[in-house]
ROGU-296428 format. One line per field, with one value per residue (C-alpha): residue in three letters; residue number from 1; x, z, y. Coordinates in Angstrom, 1 decimal, padded with zeros to 4 digits. Each point is the difference from the previous one (the first is absolute). Layout:
BEGIN
residuo	(ALA;...)
num	(NUM;...)
xx	(X;...)
zz	(Z;...)
yy	(Y;...)
This chain:
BEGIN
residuo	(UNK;UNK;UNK;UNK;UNK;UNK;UNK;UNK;UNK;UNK;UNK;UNK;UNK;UNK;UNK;UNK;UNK;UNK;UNK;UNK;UNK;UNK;UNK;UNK;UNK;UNK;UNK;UNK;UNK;UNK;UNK;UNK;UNK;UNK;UNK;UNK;UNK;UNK;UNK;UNK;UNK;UNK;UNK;UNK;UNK;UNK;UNK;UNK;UNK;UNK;UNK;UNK;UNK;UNK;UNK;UNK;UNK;UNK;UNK;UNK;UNK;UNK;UNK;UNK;UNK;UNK;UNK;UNK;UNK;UNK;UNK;UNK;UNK;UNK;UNK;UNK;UNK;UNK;UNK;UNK;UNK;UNK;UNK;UNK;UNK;UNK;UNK;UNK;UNK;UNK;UNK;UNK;UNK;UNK;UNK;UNK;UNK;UNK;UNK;UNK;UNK;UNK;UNK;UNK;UNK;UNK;UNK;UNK;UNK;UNK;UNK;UNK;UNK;UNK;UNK;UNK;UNK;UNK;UNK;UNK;UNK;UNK;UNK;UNK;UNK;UNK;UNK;UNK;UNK;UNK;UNK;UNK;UNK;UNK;UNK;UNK;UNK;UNK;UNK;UNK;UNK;UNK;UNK;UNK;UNK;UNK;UNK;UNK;UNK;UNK;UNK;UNK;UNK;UNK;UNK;UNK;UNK;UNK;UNK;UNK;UNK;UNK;UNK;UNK;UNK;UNK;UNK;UNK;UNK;UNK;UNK;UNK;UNK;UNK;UNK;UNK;UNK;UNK;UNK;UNK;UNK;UNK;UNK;UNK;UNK;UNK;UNK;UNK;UNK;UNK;UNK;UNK;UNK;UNK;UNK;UNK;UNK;UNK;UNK;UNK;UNK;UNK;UNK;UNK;UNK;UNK;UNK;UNK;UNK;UNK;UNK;UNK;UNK;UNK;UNK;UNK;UNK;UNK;UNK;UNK;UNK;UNK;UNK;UNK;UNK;UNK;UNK;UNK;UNK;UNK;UNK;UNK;UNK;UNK;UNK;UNK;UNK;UNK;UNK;UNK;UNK;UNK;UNK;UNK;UNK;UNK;UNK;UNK;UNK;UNK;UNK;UNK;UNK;UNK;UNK;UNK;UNK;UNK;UNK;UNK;UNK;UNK;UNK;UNK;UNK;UNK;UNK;UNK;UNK;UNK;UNK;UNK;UNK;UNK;UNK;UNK;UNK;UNK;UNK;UNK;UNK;UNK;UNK;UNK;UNK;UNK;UNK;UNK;UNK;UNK;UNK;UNK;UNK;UNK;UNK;UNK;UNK;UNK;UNK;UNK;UNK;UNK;UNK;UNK;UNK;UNK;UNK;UNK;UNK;UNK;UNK;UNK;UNK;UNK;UNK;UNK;UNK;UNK;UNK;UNK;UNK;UNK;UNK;UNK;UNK;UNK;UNK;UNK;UNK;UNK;UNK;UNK;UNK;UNK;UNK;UNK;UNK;UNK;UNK;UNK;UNK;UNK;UNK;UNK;UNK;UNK;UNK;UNK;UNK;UNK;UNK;UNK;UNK;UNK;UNK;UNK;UNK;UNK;UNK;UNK;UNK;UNK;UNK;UNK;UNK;UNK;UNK;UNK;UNK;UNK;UNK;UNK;UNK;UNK;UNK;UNK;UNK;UNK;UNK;UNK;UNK;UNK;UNK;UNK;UNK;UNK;UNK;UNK;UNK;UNK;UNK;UNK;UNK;UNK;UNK;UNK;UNK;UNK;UNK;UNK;UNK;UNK;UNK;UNK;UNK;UNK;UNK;UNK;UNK;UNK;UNK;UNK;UNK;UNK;UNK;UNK;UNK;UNK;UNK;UNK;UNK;UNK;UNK;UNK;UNK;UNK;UNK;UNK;UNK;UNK;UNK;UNK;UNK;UNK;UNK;UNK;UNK;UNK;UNK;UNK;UNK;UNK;UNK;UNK;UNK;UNK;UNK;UNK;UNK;UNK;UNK;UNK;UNK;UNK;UNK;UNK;UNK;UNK;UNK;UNK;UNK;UNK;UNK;UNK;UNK;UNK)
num	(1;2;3;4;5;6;7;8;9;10;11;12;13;14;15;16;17;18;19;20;21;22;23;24;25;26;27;28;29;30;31;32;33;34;35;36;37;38;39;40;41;42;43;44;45;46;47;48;49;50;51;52;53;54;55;56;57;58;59;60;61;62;63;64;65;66;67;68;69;70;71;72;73;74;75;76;77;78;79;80;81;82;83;84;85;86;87;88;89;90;91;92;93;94;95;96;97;98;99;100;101;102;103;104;105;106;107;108;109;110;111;112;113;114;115;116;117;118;119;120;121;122;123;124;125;126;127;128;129;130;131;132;133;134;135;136;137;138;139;140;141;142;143;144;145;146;147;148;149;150;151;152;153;154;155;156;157;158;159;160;161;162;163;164;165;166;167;168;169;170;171;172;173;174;175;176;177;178;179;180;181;182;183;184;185;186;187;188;189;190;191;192;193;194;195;196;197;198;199;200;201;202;203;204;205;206;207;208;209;210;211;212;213;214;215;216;217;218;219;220;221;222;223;224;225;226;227;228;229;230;231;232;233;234;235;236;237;238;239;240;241;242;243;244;245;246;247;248;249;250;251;252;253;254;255;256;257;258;259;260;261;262;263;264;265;266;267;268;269;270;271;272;273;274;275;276;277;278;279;280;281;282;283;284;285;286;287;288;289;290;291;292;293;294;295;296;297;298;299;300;301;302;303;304;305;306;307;308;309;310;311;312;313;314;315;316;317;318;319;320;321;322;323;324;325;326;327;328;329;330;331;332;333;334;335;336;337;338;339;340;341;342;343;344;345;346;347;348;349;350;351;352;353;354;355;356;357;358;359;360;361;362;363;364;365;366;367;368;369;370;371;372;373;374;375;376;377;378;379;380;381;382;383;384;385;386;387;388;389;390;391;392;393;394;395;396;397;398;399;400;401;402;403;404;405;406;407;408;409;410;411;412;413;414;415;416;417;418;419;420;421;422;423;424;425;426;427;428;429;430;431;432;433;434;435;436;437;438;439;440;441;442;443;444;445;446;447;448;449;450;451;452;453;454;455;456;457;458;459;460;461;462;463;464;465;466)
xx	(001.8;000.8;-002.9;-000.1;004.0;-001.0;-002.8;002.2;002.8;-002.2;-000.9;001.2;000.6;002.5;003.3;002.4;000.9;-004.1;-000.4;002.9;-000.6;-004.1;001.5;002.0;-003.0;-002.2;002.2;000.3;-004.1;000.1;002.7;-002.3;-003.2;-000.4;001.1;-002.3;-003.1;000.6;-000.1;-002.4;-002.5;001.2;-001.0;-003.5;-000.8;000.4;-003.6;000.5;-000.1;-003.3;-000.9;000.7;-002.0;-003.1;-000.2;000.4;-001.0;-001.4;000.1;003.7;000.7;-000.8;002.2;003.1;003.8;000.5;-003.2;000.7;003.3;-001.3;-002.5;002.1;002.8;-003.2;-001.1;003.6;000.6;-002.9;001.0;001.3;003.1;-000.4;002.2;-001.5;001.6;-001.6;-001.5;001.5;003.1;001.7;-000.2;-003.5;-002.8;-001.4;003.2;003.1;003.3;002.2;-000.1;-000.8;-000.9;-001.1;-003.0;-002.6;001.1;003.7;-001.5;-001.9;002.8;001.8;-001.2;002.2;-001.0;002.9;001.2;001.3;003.5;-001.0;-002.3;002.8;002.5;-002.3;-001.1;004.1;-001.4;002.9;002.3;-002.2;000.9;-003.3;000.0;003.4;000.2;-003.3;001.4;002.9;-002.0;-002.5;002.9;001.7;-003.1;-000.9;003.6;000.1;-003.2;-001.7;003.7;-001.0;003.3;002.0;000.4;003.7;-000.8;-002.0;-003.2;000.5;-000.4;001.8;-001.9;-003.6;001.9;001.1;-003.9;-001.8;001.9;-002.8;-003.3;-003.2;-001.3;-003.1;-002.3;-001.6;-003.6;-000.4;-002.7;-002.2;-000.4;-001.7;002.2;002.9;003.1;-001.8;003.3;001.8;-002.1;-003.2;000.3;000.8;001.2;-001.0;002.7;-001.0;000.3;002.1;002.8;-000.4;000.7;002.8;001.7;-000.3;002.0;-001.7;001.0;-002.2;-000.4;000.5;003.9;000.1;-001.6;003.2;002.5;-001.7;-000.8;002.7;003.1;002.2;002.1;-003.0;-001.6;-002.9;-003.4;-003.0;-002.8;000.7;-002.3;000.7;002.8;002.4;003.3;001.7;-003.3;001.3;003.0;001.0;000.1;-000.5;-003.6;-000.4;-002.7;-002.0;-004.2;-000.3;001.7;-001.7;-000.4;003.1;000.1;-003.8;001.5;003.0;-002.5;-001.7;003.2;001.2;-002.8;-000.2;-003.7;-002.4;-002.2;002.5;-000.7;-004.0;-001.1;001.4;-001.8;-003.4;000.3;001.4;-003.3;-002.5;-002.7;-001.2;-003.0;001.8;004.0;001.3;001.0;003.0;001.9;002.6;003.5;-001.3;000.9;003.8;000.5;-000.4;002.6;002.4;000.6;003.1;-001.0;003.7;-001.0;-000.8;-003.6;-002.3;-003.0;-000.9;000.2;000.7;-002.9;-004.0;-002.0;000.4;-001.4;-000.9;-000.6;-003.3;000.4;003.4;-000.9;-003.9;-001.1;003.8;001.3;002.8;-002.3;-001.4;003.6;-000.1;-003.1;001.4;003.5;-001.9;-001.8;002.9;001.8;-003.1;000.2;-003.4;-000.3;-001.5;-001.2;000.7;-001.2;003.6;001.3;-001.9;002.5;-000.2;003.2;003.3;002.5;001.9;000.9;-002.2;002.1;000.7;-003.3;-002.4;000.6;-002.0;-002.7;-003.6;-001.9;-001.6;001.0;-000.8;-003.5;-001.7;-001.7;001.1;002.1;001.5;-002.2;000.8;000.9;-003.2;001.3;003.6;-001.8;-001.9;003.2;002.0;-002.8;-000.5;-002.7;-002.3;-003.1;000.4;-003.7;-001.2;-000.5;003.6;001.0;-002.6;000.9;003.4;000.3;-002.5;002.7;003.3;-001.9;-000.4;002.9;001.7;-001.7;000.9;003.7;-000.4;-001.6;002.7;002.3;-001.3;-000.5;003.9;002.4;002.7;001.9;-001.0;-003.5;-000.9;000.8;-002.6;-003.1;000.2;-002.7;-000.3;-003.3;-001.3;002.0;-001.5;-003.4;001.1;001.3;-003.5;-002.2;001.7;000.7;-003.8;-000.6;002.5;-001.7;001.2;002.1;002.2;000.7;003.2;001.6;003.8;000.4;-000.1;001.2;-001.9;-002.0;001.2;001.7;002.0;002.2;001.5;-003.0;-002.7;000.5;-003.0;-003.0;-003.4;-002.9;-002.5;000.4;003.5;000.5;004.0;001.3;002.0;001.6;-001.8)
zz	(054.9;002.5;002.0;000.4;001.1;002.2;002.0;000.1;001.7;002.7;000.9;003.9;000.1;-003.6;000.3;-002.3;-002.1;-000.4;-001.2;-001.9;-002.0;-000.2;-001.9;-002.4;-000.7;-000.6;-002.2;-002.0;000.3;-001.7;-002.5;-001.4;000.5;-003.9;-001.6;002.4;-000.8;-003.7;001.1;001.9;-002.7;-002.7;002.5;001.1;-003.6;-000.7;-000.7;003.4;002.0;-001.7;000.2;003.8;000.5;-002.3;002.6;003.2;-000.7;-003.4;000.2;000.4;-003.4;-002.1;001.0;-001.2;001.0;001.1;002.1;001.2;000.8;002.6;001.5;000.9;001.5;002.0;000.9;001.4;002.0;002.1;000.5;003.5;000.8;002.2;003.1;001.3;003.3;002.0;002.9;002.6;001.0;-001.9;002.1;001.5;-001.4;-003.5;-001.1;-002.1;000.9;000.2;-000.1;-002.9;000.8;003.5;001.9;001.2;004.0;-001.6;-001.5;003.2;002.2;-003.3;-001.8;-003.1;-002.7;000.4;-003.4;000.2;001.0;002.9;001.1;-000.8;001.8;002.7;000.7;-001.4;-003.0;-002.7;001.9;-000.1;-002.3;-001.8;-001.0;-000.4;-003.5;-000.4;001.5;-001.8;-003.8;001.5;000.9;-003.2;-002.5;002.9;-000.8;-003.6;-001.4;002.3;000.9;003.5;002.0;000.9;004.0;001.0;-000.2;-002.5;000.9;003.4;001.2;003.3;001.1;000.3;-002.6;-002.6;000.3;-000.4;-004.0;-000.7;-000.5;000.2;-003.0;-001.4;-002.9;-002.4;-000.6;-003.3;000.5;002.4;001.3;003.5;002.3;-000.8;000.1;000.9;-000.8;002.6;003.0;001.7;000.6;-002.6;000.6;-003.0;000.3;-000.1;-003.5;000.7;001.3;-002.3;-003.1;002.3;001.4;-002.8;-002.2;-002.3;-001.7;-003.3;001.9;003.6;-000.1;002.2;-002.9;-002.0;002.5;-000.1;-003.6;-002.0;003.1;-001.9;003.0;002.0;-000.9;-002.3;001.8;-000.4;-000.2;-002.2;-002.7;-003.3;000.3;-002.6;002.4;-002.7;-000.1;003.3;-000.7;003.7;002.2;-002.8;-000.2;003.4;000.0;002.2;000.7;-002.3;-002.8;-000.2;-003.8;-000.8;002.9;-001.2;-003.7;001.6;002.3;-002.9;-001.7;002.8;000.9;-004.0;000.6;-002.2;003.1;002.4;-001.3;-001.3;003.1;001.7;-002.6;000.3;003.8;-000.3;-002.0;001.5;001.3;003.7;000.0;-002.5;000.3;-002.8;001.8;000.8;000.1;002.1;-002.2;-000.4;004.0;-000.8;-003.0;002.3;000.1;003.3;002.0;002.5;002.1;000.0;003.9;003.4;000.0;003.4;000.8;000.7;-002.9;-002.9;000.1;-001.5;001.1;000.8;-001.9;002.0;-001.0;000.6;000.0;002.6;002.2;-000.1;003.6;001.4;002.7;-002.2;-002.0;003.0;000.5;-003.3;000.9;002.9;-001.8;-003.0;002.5;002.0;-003.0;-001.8;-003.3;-001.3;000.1;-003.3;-000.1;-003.4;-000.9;-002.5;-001.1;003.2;001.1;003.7;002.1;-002.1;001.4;-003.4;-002.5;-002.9;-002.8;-001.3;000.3;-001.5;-003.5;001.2;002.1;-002.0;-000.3;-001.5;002.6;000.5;-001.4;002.9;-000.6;003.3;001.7;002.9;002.9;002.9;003.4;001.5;003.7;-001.5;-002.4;002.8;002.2;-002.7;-001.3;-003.6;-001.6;-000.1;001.9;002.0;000.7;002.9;-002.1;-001.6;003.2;001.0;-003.2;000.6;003.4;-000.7;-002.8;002.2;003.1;-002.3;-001.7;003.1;001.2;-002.8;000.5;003.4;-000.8;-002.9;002.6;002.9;-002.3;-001.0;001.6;-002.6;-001.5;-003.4;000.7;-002.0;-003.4;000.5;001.3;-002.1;-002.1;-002.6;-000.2;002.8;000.6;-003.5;001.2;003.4;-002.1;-001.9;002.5;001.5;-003.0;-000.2;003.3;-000.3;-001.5;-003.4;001.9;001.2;-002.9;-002.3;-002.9;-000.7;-001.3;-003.8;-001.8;001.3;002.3;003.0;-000.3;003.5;-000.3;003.1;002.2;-002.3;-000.1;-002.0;-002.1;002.0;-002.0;001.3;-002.6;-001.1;003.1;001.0;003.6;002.2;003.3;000.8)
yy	(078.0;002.6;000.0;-004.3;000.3;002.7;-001.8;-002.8;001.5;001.2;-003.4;-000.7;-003.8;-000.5;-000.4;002.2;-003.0;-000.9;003.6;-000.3;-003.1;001.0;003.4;-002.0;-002.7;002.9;002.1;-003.3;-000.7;003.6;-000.6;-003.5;001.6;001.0;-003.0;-002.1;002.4;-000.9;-003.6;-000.1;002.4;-003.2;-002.6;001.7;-000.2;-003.6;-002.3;-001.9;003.0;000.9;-003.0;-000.1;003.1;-000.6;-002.9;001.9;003.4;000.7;004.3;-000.3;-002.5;002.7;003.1;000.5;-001.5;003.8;000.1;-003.3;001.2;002.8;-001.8;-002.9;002.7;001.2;-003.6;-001.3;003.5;-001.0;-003.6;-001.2;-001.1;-002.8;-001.9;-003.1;-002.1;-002.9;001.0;-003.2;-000.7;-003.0;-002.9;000.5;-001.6;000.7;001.9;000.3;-002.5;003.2;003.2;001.6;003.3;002.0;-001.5;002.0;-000.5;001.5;003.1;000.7;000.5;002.6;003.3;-001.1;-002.5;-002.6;-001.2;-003.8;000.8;001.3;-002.6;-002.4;001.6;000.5;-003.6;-001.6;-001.0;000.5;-002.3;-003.2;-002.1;000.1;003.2;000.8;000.0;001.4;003.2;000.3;-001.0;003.2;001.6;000.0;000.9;003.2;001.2;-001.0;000.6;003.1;001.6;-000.2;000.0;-002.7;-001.6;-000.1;-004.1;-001.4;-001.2;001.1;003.0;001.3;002.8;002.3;002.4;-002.6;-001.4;003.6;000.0;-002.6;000.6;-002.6;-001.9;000.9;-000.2;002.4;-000.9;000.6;-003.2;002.2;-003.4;001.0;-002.8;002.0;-002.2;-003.1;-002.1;001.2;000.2;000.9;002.9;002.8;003.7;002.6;002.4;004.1;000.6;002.8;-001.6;-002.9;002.5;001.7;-003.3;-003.0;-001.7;-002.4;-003.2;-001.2;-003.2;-002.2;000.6;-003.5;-001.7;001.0;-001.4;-003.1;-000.2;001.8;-000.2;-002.5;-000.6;-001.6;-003.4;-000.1;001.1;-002.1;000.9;003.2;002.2;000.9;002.6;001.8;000.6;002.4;002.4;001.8;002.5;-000.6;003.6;001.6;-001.4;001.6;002.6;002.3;000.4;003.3;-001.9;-003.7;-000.1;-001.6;-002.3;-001.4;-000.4;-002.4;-001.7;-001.5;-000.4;-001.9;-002.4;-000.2;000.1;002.6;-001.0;001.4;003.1;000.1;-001.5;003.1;002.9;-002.5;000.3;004.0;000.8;-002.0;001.8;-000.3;-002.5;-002.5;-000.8;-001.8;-003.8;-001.3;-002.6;-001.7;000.9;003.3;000.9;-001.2;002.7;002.6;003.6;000.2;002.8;000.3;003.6;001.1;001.3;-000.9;000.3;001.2;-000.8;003.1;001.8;-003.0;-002.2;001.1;-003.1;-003.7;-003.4;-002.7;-003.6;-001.1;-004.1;000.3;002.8;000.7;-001.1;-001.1;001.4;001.5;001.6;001.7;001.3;001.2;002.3;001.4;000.9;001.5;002.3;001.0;000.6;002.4;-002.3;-001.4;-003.9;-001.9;-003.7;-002.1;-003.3;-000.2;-003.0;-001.9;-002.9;000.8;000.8;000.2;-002.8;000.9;002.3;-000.6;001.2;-002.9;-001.4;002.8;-001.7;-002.8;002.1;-000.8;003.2;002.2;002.5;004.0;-000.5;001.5;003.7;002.3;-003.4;001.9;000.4;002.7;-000.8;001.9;-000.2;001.7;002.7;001.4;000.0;001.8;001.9;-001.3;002.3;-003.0;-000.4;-003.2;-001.2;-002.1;-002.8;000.6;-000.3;-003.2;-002.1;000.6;-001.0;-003.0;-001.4;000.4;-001.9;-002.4;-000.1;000.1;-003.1;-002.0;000.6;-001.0;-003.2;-000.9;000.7;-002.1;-002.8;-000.4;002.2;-000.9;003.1;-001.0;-001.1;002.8;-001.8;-002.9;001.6;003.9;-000.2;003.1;-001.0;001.0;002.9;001.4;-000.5;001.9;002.7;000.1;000.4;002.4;002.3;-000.7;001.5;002.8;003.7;001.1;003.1;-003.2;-001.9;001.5;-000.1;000.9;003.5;001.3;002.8;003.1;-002.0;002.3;003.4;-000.5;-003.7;000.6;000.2;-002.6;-003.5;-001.2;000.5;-001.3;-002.2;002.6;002.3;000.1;001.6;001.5;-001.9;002.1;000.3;003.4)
């Protein structure tokens, strides 16, 4: 205990209530810990979860709940925790009504990572009439459920101090799927994983799902997903990165889903060169994180996710290059989910997404022009660098010719086609060496988290910023 509090404490950008309420979450985490083992040992022993892994990952369906047990504790320390934003502004073309998170041309011109308050106090947001209420419903569950403290008017805060009490919203990736957070925008941060296990506060689920869903004092949502509002024990299902166990046994409680939960160990065990599928409800069950912290760029972020089908070849996504390489973070390409720029949040939509998804052995690709600026400990070929440059002049030329041929802000929704952009991302992965083409990291796949960001097709090979 005393060492986690310790390192915490030390952390420069927390606030004395963030540290605060993260002490009392953890002592609580600690307090549940046993009892949710025990849980946990019963559940890993049921016939579906042997089941799930004689499917997946046959050497792991015949050890024990107890071994299963450790390695799955192994398996989620090394998961990433994950913030996604879109990279345009809302109102240009191919983008989001409103603004739902920083943009990339906002978190050029800061050294923070700007949760949504402060965008939305930044750009007037919380007074129009749109969003009003949305503040004040976020408002209300960031106070309720994480603890996080209140603004001196609800939904509205009045000032930099009362915004730095929040914290971004994030995901933990317990899907290794290799887009990230590809419902909530293009462009996905994975957090250090230092100050992820310093900073966050989980949630077993989307805690916006539960305002919409199980908040009886709004109107009935539709769409919705199978839900069981009484399953969360409100801040006191409120957790913290070292202690995930219990918040994985309410997950599946809450989405009352056995999938919610076996689609997780399936994708947790999977080996390298063969990820067990997914499918679209399986992105909405994921676990929340709320870094109770400001978080810098400088000394809070590992590497970046990009989205191949919105930025691959667009000007933006050229920004996104340079900003990676200012910044010293390795940039990653991912097919994902592959619906082209986000111009809305796709929550509520996944359910009907067709898959299978996350089939793809080694499905991130790295940016060869950023690794050699930030000195991955790859070796970037000429014809890495060739094939590489050859896709984004052509990608590049398509966009242009979408774009000449209607200049309307949603042209993008009649002439994407996923087709073509899978057979882009193909050909290049084609091109690309093994050395470039990654896979999310596993359990002792890498000794040093902090500095490795992947595991290479060319022999199982550790990716580093040197």
């Amino acid at each position: 205990m005393w060492p986690t509090l310790l390192v915490y404490a030390l952390g420069a950008d927390t606030t004395e209530w963030q540290q605060q309420v993260f002490k009392e979450v953890l002592l609580n985490s600690q307090r549940q810990a046993k009892h949710a083992d025990s849980l946990l040992l019963e559940r890993l022993g049921k016939p579906d979860v042997r089941a799930a892994l004689q499917s997946c990952c046959p050497e792991a369906a015949f050890k024990s709940p107890v071994e299963l047990q450790s390695m799955l504790a192994a398996e989620i320390a090394a998961c990433e925790v994950v913030s996604a934003f879109n990279a345009r502004d809302p109102g240009t073309p191919h983008s989001l009504p409103f603004w739902f998170g920083p943009s990339l041309h906002l978190t050029q011109n800061t050294t923070q990572f700007d949760n949504l308050w402060s965008v939305w106090r930044r750009e007037h947001e919380t007074h129009s009439p749109f969003l009003r209420d949305a503040a004040r419903s976020l408002d209300d569950l960031e106070t309720g459920f994480y603890g996080l403290k209140p603004f001196s008017r609800r939904g509205d805060p009045s000032s930099d101090a009362e915004v730095r009490e929040r914290g971004v919203y994030a995901l933990v990736n317990l899907l290794r799927f290799e887009a990230g957070s590809p419902l909530y925008g293009d462009i996905s941060l994975v957090l250090s994983p230092a100050s992820a296990a310093r900073y966050s506060l989980i949630s077993p689920f989307d805690t916006g799902s539960w305002t919409v869903m199980c908040n009886t004092s709004r109107r009935p949502w539709k769409p919705s997903y199978p839900h069981n509002c009484s399953a969360f024990p409100s801040s006191n299902g409120i957790g913290v990165l070292n202690h995930t166990v219990r918040s994985l046994l309410l997950n599946e409680q809450y989405w009352q889903s056995p999938q919610a939960f076996l689609r997780k160990v399936e994708r947790l065990f999977s080996p390298h060169a063969k990820p067990a599928p997914l499918s679209g409800t399986d992105f909405v069950h994921y676990i929340e994180a709320v870094p109770a912290a400001t978080l810098r760029f400088s000394s809070d972020i590992r590497f970046v996710i990009a989205d191949f089908s919105s930025l691959f070849g667009a000007a933006i996504g050229a920004e996104l290059q340079r900003w990676a390489a200012r910044q010293g973070w390795p940039l990653t390409w991912s097919l994902g989910l592959n619906l082209g720029p986000m111009t809305k949040p796709r929550f509520w939509s996944a359910g009907t997404l067709q898959g299978p998804f996350g089939s793809e052995p080694y499905p991130r690709l790295i940016d060869p022009t950023v690794a050699i600026a930030v000195s991955v400990n790859v070796s970037v070929t000429k014809a890495d660098s060739e094939a590489f440059a050859s896709a984004w002049a052509s990608a590049k030329a398509v966009r242009g010719s979408l774009a000449d041929a209607n200049r309307s802000v949603s042209f993008v929704n009649s002439t994407f086609n996923a087709s073509d952009w899978a057979v882009r991302w193909r050909s290049l992965r084609e091109h690309m060496s093994g050395a470039l083409r990654v896979a999310p990291l596993h359990r002792a796949s890498c000794l040093e988290l902090e500095r490795c960001f992947g595991v290479a097709a060319l022999r199982d090979a550790c990716v580093c910023v040197q």
